[in-house]
C-alpha positions as CSV (number, residue, x, y, z in Angstrom):
1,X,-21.0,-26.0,-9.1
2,X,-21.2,-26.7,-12.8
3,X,-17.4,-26.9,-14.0
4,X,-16.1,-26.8,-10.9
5,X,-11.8,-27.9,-11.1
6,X,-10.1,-27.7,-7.6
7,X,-6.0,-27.3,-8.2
8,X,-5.3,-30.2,-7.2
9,X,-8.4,-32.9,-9.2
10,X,-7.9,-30.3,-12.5
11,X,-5.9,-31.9,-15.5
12,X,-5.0,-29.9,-18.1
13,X,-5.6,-31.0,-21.8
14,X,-2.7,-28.3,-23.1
15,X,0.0,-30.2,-23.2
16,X,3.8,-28.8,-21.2
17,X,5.1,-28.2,-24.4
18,X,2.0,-26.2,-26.0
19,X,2.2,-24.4,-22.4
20,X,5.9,-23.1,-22.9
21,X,5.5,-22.2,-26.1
22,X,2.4,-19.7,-25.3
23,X,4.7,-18.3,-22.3
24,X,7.9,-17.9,-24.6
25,X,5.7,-16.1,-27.0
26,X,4.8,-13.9,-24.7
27,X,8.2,-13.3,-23.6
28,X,9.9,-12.9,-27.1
29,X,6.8,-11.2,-29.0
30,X,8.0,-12.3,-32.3
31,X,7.9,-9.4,-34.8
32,X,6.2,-7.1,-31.7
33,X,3.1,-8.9,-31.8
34,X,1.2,-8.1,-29.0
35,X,0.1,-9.9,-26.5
36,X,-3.8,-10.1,-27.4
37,X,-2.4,-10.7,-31.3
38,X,-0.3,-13.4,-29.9
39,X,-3.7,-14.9,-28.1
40,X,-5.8,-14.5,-31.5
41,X,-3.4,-16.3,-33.8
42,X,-3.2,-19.2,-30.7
43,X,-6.8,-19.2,-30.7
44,X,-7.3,-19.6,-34.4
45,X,-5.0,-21.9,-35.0
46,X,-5.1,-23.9,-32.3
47,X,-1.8,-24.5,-31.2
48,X,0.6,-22.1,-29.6
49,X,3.6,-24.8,-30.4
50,X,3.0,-24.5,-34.2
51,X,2.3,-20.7,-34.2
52,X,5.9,-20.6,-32.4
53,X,7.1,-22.5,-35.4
54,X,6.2,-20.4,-37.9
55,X,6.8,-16.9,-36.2
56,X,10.2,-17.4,-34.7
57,X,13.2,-17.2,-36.6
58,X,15.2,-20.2,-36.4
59,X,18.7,-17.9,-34.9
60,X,16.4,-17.2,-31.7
61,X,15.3,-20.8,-31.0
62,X,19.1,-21.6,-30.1
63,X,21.1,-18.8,-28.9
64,X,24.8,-19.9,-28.5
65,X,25.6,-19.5,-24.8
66,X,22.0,-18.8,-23.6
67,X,19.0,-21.5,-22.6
68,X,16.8,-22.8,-25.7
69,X,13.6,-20.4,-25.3
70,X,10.8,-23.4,-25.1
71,X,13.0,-24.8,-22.6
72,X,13.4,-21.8,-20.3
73,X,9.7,-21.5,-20.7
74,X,9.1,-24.9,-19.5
75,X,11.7,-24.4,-16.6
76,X,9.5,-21.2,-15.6
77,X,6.4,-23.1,-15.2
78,X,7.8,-25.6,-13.3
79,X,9.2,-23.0,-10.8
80,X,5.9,-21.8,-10.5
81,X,4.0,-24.5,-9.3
82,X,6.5,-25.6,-7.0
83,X,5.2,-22.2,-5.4
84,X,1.4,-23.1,-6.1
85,X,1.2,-20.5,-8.9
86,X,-1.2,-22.6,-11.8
87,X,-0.8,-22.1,-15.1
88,X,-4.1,-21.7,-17.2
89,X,-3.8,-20.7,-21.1
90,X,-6.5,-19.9,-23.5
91,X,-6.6,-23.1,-25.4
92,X,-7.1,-24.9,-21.4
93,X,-10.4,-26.8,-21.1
94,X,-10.4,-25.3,-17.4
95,X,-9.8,-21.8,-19.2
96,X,-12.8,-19.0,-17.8
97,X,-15.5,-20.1,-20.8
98,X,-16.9,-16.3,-20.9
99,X,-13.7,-15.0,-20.4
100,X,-12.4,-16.7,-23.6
101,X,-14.8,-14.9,-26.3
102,X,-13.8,-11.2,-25.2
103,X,-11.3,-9.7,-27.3
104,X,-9.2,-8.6,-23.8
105,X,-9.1,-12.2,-23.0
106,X,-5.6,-12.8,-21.8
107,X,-3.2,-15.7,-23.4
108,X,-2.5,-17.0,-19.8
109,X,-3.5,-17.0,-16.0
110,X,-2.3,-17.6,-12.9
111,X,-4.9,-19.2,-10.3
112,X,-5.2,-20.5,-6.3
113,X,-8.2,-21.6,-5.6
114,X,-11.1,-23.7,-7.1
115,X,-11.7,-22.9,-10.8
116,X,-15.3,-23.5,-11.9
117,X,-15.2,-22.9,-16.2
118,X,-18.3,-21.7,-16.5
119,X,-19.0,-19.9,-13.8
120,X,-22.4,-17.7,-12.7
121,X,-20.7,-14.5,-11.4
122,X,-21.3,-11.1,-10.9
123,X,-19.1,-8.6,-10.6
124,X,-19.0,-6.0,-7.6
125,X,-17.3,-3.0,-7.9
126,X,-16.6,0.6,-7.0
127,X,-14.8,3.8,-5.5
128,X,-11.9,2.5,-2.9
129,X,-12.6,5.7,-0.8
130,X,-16.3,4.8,-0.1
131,X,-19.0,6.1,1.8
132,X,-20.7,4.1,4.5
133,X,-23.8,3.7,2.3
134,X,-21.7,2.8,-0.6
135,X,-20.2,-0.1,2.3
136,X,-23.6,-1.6,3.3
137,X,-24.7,-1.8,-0.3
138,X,-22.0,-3.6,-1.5
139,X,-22.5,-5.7,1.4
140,X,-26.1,-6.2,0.6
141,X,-25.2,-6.8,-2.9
142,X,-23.1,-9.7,-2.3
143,X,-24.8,-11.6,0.4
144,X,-27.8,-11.5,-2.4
145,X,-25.9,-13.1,-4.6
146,X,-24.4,-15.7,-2.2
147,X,-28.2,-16.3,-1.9
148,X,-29.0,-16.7,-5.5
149,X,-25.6,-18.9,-5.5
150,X,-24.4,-16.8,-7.7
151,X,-20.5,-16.1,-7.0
152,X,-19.0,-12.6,-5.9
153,X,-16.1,-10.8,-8.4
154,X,-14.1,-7.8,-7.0
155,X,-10.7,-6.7,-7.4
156,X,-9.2,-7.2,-3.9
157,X,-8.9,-3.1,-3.9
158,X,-10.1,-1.7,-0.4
159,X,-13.2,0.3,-0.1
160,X,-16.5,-1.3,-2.2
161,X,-14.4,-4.5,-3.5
162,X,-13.2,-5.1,0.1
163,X,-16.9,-5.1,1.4
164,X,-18.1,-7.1,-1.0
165,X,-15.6,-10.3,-0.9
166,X,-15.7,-10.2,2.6
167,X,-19.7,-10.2,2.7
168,X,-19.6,-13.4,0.6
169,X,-16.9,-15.2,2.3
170,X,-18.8,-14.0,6.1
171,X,-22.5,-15.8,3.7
172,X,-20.4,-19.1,2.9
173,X,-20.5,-17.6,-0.7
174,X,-18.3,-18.2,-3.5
175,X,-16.3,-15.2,-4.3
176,X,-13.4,-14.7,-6.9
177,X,-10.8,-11.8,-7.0
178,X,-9.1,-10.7,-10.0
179,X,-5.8,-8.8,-9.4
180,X,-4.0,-6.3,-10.9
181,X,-0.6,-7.0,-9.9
182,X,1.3,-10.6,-10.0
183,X,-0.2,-13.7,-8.1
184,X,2.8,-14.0,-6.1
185,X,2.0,-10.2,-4.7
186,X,0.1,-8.7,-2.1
187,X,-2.2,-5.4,-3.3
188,X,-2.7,-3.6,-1.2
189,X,-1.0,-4.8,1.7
190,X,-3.9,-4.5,4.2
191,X,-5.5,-6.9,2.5
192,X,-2.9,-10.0,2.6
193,X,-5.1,-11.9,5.2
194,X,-8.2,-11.3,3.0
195,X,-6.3,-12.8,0.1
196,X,-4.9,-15.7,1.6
197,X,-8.7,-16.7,2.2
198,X,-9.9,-16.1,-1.3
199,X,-7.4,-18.4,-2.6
200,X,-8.3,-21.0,0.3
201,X,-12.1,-20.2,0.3
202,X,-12.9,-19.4,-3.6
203,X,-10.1,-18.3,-6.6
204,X,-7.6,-15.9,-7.1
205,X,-6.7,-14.6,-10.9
206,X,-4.0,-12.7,-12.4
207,X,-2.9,-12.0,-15.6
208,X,0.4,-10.9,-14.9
209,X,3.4,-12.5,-14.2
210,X,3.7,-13.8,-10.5
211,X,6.1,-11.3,-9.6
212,X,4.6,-8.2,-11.7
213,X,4.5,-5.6,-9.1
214,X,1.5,-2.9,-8.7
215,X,1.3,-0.3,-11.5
216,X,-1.2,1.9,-12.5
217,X,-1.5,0.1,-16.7
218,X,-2.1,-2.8,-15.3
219,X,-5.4,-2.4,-13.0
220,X,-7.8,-1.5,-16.8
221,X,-6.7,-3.9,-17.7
222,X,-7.5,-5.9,-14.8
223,X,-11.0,-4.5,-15.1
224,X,-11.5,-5.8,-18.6
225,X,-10.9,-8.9,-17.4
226,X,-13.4,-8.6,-14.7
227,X,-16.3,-7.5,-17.1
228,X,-15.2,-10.4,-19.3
229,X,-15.4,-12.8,-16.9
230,X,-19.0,-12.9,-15.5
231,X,-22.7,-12.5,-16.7
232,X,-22.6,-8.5,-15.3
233,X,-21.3,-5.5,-13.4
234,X,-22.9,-3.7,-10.6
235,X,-21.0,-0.2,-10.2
236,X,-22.2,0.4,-6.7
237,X,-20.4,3.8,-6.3
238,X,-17.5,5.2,-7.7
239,X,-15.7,8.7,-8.8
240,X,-15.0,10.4,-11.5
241,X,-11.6,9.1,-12.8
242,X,-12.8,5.3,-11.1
243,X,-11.8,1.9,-12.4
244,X,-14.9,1.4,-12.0
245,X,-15.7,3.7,-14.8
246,X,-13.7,2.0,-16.9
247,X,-15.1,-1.3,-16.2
248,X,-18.6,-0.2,-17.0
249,X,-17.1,1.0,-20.4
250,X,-15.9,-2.5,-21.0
251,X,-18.9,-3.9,-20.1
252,X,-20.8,-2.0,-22.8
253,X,-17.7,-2.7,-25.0
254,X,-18.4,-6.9,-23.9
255,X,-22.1,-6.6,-24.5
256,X,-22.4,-7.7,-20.6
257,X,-25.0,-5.8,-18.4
258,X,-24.4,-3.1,-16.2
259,X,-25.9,-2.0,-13.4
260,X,-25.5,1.4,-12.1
261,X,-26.9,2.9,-8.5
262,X,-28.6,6.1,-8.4
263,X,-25.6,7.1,-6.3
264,X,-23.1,6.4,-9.0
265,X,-25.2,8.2,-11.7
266,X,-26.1,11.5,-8.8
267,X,-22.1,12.3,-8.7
268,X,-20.8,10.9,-11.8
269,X,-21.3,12.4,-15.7
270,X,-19.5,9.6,-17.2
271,X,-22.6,7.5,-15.6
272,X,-25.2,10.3,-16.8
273,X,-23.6,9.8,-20.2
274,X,-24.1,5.8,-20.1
275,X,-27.5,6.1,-19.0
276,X,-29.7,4.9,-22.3
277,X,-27.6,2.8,-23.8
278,X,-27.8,-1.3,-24.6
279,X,-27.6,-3.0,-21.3
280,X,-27.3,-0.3,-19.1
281,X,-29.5,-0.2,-15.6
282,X,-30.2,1.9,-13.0
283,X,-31.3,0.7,-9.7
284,X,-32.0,2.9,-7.1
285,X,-32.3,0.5,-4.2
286,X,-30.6,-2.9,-3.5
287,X,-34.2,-4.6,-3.9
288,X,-34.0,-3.0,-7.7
289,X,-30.5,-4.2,-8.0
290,X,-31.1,-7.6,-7.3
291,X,-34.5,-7.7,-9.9
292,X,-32.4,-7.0,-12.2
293,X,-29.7,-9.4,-11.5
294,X,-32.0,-12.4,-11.0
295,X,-33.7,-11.2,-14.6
296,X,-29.8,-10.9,-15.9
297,X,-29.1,-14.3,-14.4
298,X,-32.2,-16.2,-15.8
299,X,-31.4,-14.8,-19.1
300,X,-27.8,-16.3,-18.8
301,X,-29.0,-19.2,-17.8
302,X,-30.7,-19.9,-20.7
303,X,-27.8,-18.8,-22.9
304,X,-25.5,-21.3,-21.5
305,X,-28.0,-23.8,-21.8
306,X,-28.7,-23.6,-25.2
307,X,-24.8,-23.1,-25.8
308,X,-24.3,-26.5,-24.6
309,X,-27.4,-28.0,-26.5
310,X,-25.9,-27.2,-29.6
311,X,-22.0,-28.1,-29.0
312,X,-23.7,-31.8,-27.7
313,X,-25.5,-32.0,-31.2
């Protein structure tokens, strides 16, 4: 695959000490910046060492009694990769390319699996309490795109996410889940075993702290991350109040494609209200679906090919 980094071949051009100061940023928010303002000024300056430098007061850089911030920083990331946790920040070659130029785009991530930077992937998601058409479209859905080698993204949650990781992984596919809870947690529980194989079989994301437990501000935020990261979302059913919902919203917010089923836009009026806009589809069968993906696909093909004609000039 084109970018493809396994754990253990990738080498990161960030530098240990640009990596703990990012994470003591994060920890210390310097004036309350936030954590997206903390990415932005990293990002535009180009160094998360000399944004440290000129944000944090000198008294917190060496607190009598307690551990020198960069330093406990540095100690952190050590601790997690003893337990396989990777570190990826936004200024990482190995960093999700697509991922990098939404404004959601989180400071750092925590990976298990085989990173691929810029990856062809289509998000998959929908109502956790789905119907058994909902189940064998999601299905569908994904072993098409294991086809069209194009990789699976869910969110691990059971129902419609559940179907479709596990259709890619049972097609030999690629498939990615991004989590909404810490990497060193299990969410929800049934699915440990189905986890376990992603991060063997494909990649595992979070944007959280490893031990960040499950709670209910973190999962839109998950889901912006999800839009970010690939060429598209296919809402293939989903309720009312959904993450879903909120995903497709992102998506329009992202400028990536969206792909609703007649089922989703039948029971929802937050999908009756999308219907119309810039980038929004409606497919009422998965043969529509997949026209549209492999039109959505083609067309991202040739954007990442002229991208990287004109960086090579």
């Amino acid at each position: 695959m084109d970018g493809a980094t396994s754990y253990s071949e990738a080498m990161d051009v960030v530098s240990l000490d640009e990596r703990a100061a990012l994470v003591a940023l994060l920890q210390v928010r310097p004036e309350g910046m936030s954590w997206s303002a903390i990415a932005a000024e990293v990002l535009e300056t180009g160094s998360a060492l000399a944004v440290w430098h000129r944000v944090v007061p000198a008294t917190l850089m060496a607190v009598p009694g307690e551990p020198e911030p960069l330093d406990a920083a540095a100690s952190e990331i050590a601790g997690w990769e003893r337990q396989g946790h990777r570190l990826l920040t936004i200024l990482d070659e190995t960093y999700p390319e697509r991922l990098r130029g939404v404004h959601q785009a989180p400071p750092v991530l925590f990976a298990r699996g085989t990173l691929v930077t810029r990856d062809r992937a289509v998000s998959v998601v929908g109502s956790r309490k789905a119907s058994g058409r909902g189940l064998e479209l999601a299905d569908g859905v994904a072993r098409a795109l294991v086809e069209r080698e194009v990789t699976v993204v869910a969110g691990l949650a059971l129902g419609i996410d559940t179907a479709a990781h596990r259709a890619a992984l049972d097609a030999d596919g690629r498939t990615v889940a991004i989590i909404g809870t810490g990497i060193g947690k299990v969410y929800p529980a049934a699915n440990r075993g189905l986890q376990e194989e992603i991060a063997s079989r494909g990649l595992l994301l979070s944007q959280f702290w490893p031990d960040a437990p499950p709670q209910k501000f973190r999962f839109p935020m998950r889901n912006a991350t999800m839009s970010g990261y690939g060429l598209a979302t296919v809402v293939v059913e989903a309720g009312e109040r959904s993450g879903a919902r909120i995903q497709a919203r992102m998506a329009v917010e992202h400028g990536r494609p969206v792909v609703l089923t007649e089922l989703v836009v039948e029971q929802n009026e937050w999908a009756r209200a999308l219907v119309g806009r810039p980038g929004i589809h409606v497919a009422g069968s998965l043969k529509a679906v997949m026209e549209i993906i492999d039109a959505l696909v083609d067309q991202g093909n040739a954007i990442d090919s002229e991208m990287r004609h004109l960086i090579s000039r």
